[in-house]
ZADO-1210 file (C-alpha; in nm, 4 decimals, padded with zeros to 6 digits):
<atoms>
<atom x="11.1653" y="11.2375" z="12.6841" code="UNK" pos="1"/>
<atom x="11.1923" y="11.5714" z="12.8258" code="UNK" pos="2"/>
<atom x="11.1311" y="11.9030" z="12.6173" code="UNK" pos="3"/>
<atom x="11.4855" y="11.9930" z="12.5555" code="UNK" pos="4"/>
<atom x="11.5350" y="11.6560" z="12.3660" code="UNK" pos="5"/>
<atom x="11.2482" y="11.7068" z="12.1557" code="UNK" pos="6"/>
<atom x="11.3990" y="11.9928" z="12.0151" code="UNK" pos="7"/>
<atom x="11.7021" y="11.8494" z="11.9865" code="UNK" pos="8"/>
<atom x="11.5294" y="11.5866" z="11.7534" code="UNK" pos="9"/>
<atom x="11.3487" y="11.7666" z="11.5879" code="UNK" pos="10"/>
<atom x="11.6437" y="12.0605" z="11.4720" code="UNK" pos="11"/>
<atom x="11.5958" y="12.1072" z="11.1218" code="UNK" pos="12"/>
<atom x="11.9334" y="12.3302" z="11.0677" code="UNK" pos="13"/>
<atom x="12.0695" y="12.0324" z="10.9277" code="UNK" pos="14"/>
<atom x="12.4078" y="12.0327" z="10.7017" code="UNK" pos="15"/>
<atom x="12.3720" y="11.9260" z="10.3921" code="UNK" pos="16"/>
<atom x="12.5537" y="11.6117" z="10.4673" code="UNK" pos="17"/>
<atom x="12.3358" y="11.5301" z="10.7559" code="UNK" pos="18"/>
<atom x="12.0291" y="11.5796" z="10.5935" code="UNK" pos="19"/>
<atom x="12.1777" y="11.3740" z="10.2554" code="UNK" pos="20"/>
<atom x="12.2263" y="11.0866" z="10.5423" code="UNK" pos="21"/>
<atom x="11.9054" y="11.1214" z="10.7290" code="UNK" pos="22"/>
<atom x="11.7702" y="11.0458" z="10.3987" code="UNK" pos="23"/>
<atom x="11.9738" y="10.7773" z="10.2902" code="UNK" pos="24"/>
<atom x="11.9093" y="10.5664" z="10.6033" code="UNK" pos="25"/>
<atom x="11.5003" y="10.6520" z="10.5739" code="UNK" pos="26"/>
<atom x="11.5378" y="10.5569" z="10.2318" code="UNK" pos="27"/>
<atom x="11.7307" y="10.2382" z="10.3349" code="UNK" pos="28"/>
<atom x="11.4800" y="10.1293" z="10.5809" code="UNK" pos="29"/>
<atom x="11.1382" y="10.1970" z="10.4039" code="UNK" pos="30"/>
<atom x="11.3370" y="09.9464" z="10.1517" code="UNK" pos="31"/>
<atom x="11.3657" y="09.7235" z="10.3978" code="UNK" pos="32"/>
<atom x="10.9907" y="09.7379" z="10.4971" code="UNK" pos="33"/>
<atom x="10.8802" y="09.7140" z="10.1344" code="UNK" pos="34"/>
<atom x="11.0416" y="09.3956" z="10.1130" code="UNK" pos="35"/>
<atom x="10.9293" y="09.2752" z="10.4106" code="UNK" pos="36"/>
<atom x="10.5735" y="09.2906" z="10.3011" code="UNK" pos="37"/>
<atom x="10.6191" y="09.1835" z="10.0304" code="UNK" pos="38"/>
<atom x="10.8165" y="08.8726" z="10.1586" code="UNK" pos="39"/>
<atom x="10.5090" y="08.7900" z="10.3935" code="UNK" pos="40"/>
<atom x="10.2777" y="08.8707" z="10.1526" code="UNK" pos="41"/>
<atom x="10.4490" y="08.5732" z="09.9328" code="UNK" pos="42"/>
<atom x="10.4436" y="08.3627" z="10.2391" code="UNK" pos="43"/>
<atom x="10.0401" y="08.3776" z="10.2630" code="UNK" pos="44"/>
<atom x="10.0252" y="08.3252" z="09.9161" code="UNK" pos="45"/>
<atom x="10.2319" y="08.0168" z="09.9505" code="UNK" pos="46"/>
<atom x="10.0456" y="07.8815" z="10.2269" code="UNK" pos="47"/>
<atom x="09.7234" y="07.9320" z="10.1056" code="UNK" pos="48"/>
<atom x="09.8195" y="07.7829" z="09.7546" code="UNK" pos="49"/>
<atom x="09.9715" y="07.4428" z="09.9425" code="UNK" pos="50"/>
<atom x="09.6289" y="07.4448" z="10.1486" code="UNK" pos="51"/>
<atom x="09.3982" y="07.4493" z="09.8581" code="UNK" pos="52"/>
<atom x="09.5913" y="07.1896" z="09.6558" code="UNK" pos="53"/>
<atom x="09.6296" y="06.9768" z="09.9176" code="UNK" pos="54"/>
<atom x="09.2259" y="06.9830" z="09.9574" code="UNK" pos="55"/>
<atom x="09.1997" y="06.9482" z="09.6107" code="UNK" pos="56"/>
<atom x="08.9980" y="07.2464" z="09.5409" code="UNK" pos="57"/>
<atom x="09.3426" y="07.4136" z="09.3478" code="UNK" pos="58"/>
<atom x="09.2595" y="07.2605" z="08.9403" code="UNK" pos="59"/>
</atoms>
């Protein structure tokens, strides 16, 4: 990435519109992260819970 389109990136004499939608889609995505985690999160949990009652060490 050369210098000129690192300032182009990084403009920040945004429109309002632009900047409404740059913050839509980052809002969009860290949405999609959070559930992400928390879907693997679950996952773990899940395995680990079938592991332990299957070696009878759950109740």
């Amino acid at each position: 990435m050369t210098d000129v389109d690192r300032a182009t990136i990084t403009e920040t004499n945004w429109t309002p519109e632009q900047k409404a939608e740059f913050i839509r889609r980052r809002r969009g995505r860290n949405w999609a992260l959070f559930g992400g985690m928390i879907g693997l999160c679950l996952l773990i949990y899940a395995i680990a819970v079938v592991k332990l009652y299957h070696a009878g060490h759950m109740w």
